[in-house]
N, C-alpha and C positions, 0 to 999 in steps of 0.2 A: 311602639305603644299605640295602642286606640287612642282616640280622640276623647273620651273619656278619662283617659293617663292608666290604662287597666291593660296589663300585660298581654298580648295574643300568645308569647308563647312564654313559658318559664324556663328556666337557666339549664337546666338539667335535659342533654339527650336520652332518646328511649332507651332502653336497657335493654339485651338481647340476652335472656339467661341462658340457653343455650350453650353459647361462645364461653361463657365458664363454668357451668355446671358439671362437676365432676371430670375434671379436667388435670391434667401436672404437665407441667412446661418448666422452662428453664430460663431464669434471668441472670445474664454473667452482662454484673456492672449496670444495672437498668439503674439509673439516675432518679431522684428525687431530692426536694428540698423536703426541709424536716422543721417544725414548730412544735408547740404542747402547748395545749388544751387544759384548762384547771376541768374539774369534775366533782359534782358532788356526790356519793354513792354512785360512781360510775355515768353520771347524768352529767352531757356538757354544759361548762353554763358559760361558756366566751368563746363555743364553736366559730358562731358567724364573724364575729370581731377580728378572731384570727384567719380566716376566711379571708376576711375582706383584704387583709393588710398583705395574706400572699399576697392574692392578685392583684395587687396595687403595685408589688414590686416586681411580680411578671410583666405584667403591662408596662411598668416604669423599663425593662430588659428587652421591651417588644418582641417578647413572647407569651405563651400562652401553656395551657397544663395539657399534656400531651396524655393523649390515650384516654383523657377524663376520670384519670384515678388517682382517687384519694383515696389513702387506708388510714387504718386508726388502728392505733396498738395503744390497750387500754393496760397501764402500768403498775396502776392504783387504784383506788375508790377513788380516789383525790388529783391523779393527773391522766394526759392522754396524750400520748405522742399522733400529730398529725403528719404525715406524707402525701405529697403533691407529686406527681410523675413529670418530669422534665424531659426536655432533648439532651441538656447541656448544663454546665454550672450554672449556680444563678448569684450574682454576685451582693452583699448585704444579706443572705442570710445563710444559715448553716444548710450544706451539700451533704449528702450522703447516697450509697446508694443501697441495693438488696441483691443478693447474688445466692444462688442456688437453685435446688428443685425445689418448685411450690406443687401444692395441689390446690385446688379450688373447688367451693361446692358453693350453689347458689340456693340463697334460706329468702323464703315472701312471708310478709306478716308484719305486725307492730310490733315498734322498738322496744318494746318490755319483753320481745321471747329473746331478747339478744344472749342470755343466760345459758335459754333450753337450746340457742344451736349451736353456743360455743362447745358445750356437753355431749351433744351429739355431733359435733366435728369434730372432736379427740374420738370419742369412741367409732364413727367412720375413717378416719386417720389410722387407727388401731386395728380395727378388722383389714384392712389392707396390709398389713405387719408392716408399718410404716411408724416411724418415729417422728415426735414433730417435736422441732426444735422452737420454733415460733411462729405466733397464732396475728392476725393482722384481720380489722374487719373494713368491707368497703360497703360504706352506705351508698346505693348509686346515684339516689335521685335526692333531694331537699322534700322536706313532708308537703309544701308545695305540688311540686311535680309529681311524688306518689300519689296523690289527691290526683291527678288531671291524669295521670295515667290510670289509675285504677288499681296498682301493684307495688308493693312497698321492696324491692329486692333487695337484699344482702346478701353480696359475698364475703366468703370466708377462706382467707387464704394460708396458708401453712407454707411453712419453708417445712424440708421432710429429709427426713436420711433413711 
């Protein structure tokens, strides 16, 4: 912190769209911890609260969220599964992990197109004759950090058959 108490840097590192944009890899057993998000018409409204409380209990494990992704798998209007990427178990909260071929495509813009590129990541999913079994969004940065950066990125990840 400045001497002012005003952040020099915000929480969130640069995003490199590049490194996932249109991209499929494969995670066998890639770890994360798992919470849910309440939602109102898909809008988080205790995003940060449950934020905070993972990493209260990463930190409390002296660890930290590896690889800096967090996905969101929106369930409902009304909830949202959040995942944090781990090394390892984390103990006090539910462990799961994601396993299979993903693909990923990287979407810029404000959180209201979240709609128009979920629609257009089926139908990119689709012109690849590729099935998706399930859809997972990662916001990269805090509207903070999209602010200082200049670019708001989303990925989009699909597990694929």
């Amino acid at each position: 912190m400045t001497e002012n108490g005003s952040l020099e840097n915000e929480c969130c590192p640069k995003f490199e769209p590049s490194n996932w944009d249109d991209k499929t890899f494969t995670w066998n057993n890639k770890k994360f911890i798992k919470d849910k998000v309440c939602t109102f018409f898909y809008m988080p409204c205790n995003f940060s609260s449950v934020m905070k409380k993972l990493m209260k209990i990463l930190e409390g494990a002296g660890m930290s969220m590896s690889d800096n992704i967090c996905l969101s798998e929106h369930t409902s209007m009304w909830n949202m599964n959040l995942y944090l990427s781990v090394d390892k178990d984390v103990a006090g909260v539910e462990n799961t992990s994601i396993n299979g071929n993903i693909y990923s495509k990287v979407y810029e813009g404000p959180f209201k197109d979240t709609g128009k590129w979920a629609k257009d990541f089926e139908n990119v999913v689709k012109s690849k004759n590729l099935k998706l079994s399930k859809m997972y969004f990662w916001y990269t940065t805090c509207p903070k950090c999209a602010k200082k950066y200049g670019k708001n990125y989303v990925v989009l990840l699909g597990v694929i058959e």
